[in-house]
FIDO-484125 format. One line per 8 residues: number of its first residue (from 1); their letters; for each residue x, y, z of N, C-alpha, C. Coordinates in steps of 0.001 Angstrom, whole numbers. Atoms other than C-alpha are relative to their C-alpha. Layout:
REM residues N
NUM	A	X Y Z X Y Z X Y Z | ... $
***
This chain:
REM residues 68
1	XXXXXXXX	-1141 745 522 93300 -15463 -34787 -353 -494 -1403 | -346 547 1412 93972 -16534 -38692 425 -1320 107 | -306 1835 55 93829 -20145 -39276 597 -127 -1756 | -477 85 1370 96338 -20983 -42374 -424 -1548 -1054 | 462 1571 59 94694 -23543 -44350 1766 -1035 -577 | -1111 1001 -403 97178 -26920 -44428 1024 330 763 | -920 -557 -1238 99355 -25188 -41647 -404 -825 941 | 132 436 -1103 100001 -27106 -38658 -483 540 1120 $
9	XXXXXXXX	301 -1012 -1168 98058 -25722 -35502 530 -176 692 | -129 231 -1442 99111 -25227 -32632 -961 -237 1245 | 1293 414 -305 96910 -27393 -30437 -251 1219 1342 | 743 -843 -1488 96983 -24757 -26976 -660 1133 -948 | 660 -927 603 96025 -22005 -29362 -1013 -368 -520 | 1051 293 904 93490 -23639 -31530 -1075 -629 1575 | 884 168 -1260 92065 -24855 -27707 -359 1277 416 | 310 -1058 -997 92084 -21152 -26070 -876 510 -1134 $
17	XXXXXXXX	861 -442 851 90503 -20183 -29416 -1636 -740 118 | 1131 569 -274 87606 -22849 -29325 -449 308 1210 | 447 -205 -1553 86938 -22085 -25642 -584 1079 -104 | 179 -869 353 86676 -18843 -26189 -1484 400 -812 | 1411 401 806 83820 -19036 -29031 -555 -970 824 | 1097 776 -755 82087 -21465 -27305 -486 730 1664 | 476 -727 -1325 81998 -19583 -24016 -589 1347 -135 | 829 -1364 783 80769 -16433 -26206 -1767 -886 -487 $
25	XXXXXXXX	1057 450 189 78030 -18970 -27382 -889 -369 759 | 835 566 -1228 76846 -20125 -24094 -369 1125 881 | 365 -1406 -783 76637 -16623 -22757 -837 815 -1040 | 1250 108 860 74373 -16076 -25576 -975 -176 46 | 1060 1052 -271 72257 -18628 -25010 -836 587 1289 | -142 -635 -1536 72182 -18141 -21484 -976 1236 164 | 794 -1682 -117 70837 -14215 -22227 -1351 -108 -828 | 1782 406 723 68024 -15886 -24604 -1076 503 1144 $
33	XXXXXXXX	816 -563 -736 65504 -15636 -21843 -524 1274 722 | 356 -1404 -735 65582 -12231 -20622 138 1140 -1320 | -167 -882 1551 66270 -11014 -24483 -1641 -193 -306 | 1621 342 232 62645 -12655 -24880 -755 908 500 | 489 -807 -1146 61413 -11408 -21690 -164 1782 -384 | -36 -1793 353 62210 -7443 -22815 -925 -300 -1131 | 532 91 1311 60925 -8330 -26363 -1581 -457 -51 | 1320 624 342 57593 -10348 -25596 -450 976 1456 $
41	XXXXXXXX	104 -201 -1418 56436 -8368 -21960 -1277 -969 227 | 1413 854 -230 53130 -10808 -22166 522 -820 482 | -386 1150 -517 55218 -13484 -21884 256 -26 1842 | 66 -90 -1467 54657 -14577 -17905 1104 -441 779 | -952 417 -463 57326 -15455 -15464 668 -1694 7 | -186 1245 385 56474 -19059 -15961 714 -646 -1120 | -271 237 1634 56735 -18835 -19996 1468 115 157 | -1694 -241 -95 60528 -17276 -19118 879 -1453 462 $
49	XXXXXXXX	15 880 -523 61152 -19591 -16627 57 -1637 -653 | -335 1070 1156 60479 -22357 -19281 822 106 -1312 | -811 -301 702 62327 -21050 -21908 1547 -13 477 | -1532 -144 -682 65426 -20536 -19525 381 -1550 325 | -26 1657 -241 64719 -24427 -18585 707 -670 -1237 | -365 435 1312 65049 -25694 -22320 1063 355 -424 | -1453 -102 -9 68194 -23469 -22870 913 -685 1067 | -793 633 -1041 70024 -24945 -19954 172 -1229 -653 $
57	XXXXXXXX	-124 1183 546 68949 -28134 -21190 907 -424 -626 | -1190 -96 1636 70290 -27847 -24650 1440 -152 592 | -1581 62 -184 73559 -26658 -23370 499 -1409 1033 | -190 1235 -983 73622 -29545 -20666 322 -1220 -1251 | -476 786 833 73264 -31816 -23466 1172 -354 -1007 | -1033 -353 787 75726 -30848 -25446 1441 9 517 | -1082 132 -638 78126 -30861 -22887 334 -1192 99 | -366 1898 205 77425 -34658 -22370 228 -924 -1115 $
65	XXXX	324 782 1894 77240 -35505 -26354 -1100 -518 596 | 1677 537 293 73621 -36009 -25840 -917 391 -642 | 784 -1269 1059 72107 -33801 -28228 -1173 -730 -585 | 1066 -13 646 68566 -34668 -29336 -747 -640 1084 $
***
């Protein structure tokens, strides 16, 4: 979608749009650990395992506005 700058949005569209990107970003995220996993094979099930921890996190936080 084309956003017109000083054009009024329409707020359900400018919502299904943000949702959208953000649910592309969290399924991203999300695939971090097993993108690693192929890329590092040293890395151990634990190392994954913690990496997949810390993403969750993040996004957890972010969901609550708790970010840092």
């Amino acid at each position: 979608m084309e956003w017109n700058t000083g054009a009024l949005l329409d707020a359900g569209a400018f919502e299904n749009e943000w949702s959208g990107i953000l649910r592309t970003v969290r399924a991203g995220l999300l695939a971090v650990p097993s993108r690693v996993q192929q890329r590092l094979p040293h890395l151990t099930v634990h190392d994954v395992a913690e990496i997949d921890r810390e993403v969750r996190t993040v996004l957890k936080e972010i969901g609550t506005g708790q970010v840092g």
